[in-house]
C-alpha positions as CSV (number, residue, x, y, z in Angstrom):
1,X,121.6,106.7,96.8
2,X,121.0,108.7,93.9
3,X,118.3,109.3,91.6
4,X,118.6,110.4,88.9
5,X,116.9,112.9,86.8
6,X,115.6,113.7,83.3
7,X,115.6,116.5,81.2
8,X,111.9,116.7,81.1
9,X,111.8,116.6,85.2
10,X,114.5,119.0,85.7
11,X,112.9,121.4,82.9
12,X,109.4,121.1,85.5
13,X,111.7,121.3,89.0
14,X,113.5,124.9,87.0
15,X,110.4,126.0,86.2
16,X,108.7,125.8,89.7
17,X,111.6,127.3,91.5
18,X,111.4,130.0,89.3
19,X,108.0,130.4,90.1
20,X,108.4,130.2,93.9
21,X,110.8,133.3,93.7
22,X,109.0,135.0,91.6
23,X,105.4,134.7,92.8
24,X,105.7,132.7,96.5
25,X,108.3,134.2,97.9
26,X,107.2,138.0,98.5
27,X,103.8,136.7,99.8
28,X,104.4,134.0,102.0
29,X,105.7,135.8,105.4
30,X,102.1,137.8,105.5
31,X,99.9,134.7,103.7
32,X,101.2,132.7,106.7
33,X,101.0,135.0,109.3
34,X,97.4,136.1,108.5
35,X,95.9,132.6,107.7
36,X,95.3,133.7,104.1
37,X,94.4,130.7,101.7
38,X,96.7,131.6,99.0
39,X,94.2,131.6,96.1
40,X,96.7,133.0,93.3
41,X,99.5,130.4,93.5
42,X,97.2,127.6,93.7
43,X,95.7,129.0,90.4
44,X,99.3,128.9,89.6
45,X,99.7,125.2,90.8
46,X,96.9,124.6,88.4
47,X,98.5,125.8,85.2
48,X,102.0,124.7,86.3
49,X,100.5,120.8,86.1
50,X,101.1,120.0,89.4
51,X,97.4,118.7,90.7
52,X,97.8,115.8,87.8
53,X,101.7,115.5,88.8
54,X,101.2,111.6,89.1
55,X,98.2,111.0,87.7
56,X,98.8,109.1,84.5
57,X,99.3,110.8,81.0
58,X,95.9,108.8,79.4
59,X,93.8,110.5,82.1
60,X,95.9,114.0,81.3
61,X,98.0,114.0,84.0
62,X,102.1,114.4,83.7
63,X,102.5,110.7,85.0
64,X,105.7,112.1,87.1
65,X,107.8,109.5,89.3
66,X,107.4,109.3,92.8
67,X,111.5,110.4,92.8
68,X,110.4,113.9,91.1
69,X,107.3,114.5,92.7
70,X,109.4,114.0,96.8
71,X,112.0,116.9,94.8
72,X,109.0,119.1,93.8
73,X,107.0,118.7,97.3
74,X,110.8,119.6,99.1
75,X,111.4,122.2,97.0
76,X,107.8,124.4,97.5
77,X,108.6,123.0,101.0
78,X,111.8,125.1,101.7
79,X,109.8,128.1,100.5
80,X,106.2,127.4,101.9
81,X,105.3,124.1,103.1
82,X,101.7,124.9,103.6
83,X,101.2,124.9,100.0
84,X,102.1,121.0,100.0
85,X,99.1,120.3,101.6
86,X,97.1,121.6,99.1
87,X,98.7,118.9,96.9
88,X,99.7,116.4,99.1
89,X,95.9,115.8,100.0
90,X,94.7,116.1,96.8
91,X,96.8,113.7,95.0
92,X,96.4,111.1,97.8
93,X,92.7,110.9,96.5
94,X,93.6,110.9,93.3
95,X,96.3,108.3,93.6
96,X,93.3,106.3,95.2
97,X,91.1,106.2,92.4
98,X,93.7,105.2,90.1
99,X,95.2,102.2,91.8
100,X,91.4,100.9,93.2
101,X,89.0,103.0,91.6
102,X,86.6,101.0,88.3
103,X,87.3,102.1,84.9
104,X,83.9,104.3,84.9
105,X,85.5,105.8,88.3
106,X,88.7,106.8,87.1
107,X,87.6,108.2,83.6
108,X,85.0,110.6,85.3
109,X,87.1,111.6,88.4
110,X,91.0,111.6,87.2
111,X,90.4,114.3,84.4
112,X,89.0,116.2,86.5
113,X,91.3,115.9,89.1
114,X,94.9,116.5,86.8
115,X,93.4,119.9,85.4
116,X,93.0,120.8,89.4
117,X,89.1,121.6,88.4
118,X,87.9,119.5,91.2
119,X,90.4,119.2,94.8
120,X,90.6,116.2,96.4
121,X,90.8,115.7,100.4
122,X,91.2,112.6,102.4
123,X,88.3,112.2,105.2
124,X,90.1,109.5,107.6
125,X,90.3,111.4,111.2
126,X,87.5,111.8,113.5
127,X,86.8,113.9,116.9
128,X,87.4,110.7,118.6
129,X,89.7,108.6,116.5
130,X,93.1,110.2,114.8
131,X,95.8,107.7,114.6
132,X,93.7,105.0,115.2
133,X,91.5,104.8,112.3
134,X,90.0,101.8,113.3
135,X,88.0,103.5,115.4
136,X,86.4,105.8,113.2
137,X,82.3,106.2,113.9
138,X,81.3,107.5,110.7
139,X,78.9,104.8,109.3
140,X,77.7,103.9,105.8
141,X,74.5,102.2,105.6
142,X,73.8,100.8,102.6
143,X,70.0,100.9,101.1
144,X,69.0,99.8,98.0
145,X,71.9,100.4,95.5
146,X,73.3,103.5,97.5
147,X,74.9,104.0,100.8
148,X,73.8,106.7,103.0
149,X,76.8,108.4,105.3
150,X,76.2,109.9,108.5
151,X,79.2,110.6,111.3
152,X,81.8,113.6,111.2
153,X,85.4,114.2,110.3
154,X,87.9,116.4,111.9
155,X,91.0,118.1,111.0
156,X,90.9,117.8,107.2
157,X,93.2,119.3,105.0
158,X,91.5,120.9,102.0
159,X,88.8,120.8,104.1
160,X,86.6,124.0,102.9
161,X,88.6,124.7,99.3
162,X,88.3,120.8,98.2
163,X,85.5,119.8,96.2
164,X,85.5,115.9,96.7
165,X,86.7,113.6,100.0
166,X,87.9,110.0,100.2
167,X,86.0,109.2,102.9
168,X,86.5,106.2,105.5
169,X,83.7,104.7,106.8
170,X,82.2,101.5,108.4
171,X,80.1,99.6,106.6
172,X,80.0,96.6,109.1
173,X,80.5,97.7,112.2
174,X,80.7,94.2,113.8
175,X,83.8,93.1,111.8
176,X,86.3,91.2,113.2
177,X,88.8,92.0,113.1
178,X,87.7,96.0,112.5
179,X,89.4,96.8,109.3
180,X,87.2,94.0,107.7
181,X,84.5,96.4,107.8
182,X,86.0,99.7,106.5
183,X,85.5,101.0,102.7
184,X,86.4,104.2,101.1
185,X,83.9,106.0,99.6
186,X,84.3,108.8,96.8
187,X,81.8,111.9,98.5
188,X,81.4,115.2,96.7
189,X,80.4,118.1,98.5
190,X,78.8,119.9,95.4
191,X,76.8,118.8,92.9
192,X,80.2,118.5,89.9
193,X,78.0,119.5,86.9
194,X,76.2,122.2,88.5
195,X,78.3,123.5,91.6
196,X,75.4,123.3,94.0
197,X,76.0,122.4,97.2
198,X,74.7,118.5,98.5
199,X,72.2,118.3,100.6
200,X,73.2,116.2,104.0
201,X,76.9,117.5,104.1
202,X,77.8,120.9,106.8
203,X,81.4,122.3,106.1
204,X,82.3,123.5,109.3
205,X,85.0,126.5,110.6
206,X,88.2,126.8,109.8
207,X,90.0,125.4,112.4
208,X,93.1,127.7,114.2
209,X,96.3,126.3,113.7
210,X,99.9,127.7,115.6
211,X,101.9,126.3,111.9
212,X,100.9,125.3,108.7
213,X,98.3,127.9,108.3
214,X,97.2,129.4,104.6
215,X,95.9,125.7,103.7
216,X,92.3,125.1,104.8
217,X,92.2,122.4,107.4
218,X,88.6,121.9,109.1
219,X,85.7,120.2,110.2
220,X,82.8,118.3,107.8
221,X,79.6,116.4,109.0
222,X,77.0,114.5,107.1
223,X,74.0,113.5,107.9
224,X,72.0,110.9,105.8
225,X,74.0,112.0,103.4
């Protein structure tokens, strides 16, 4: 089946494949083969759109279709696919605050989030849990009207260049069945007015990869956070 698509979309999908020969292909063989975060082209990505590709227009986002946004990520794909995971990550989050996030949520974060000023990540696996999420040990307690996080993630994408994690927790870890007691909880690393770093949150290394390599994937710990 086909899809079709507009002039608008096609005018963005010309645009990027005339930026990934331009600017992504001369680079790419030595950014992958040295582990280099490629800094540039996502300060490229940035004023290209792309981190508000789905996030809607009233939040200024270019409210692209799910249709255009699969052609853009196969497209930088066939030239680099390591630089989809910059996106692919960050829009995830974002597409998570806009379906379930509150009003006050999405008006603070989505801004944000379409001018690429502040990366998303997703914080789901664990040392001990990957596929199986429902085994995640990361705990949420709440006190008073906060919750306080303590547990570790593992293998995050975005992991040391994002700014803000969607991160899965338990907050009843007696629930039957186990998914009963999961929630998602919006964590920044840095302080978003002032850039500081949070207390109670370690970024840890970089973690080695054989493929893939450029995009940031790593480790992240809290502790009464």
């Amino acid at each position: 089946m086909s899809v079709e698509t507009s002039a608008d979309d096609q005018a963005i999908l010309d645009a990027i494949g005339k930026w990934l020969d331009k600017k992504v292909a001369p680079v790419v063989a030595q950014l992958e083969r040295d582990d280099i975060y490629p800094e540039e082209l996502v300060q490229d990505m940035r004023e290209l759109g792309l981190f508000g590709a789905m996030i809607d227009p009233e939040y200024g986002g270019l409210g692209l279709s799910a249709s255009t946004y699969a052609s853009i990520i196969a497209r930088i794909s066939e030239e680099w696919m390591s630089l989809t995971g910059v996106l692919n990550s960050h829009l995830m989050m974002a597409l998570i605050v806009q379906r379930y996030g509150t009003d006050e949520q999405k008006s603070y974060w989505l801004p944000r989030f379409a001018t690429g000023e502040l990366r998303g990540r997703l914080g789901l696996t664990e040392p001990d849990a990957g596929t199986d999420l429902q085994a995640v040990r990361t705990v949420a307690t709440r006190r008073g009207d906060n919750y306080v996080v303590n547990g570790a993630k593992m293998w995050i994408t975005n992991c040391i260049k994002g700014h803000v994690l969607a991160l899965l927790v338990k907050t009843d870890v007696g629930a039957q069945p186990r998914h009963q007691g999961m929630s998602m909880l919006i964590v920044p690393k840095i302080n978003v007015e002032t850039g500081e770093p949070l207390p109670g949150v370690q970024v840890g290394r970089k973690l080695p990869k054989l493929g893939y390599r450029g995009v940031d994937t790593g480790e992240i710990a809290f502790e009464d956070y």
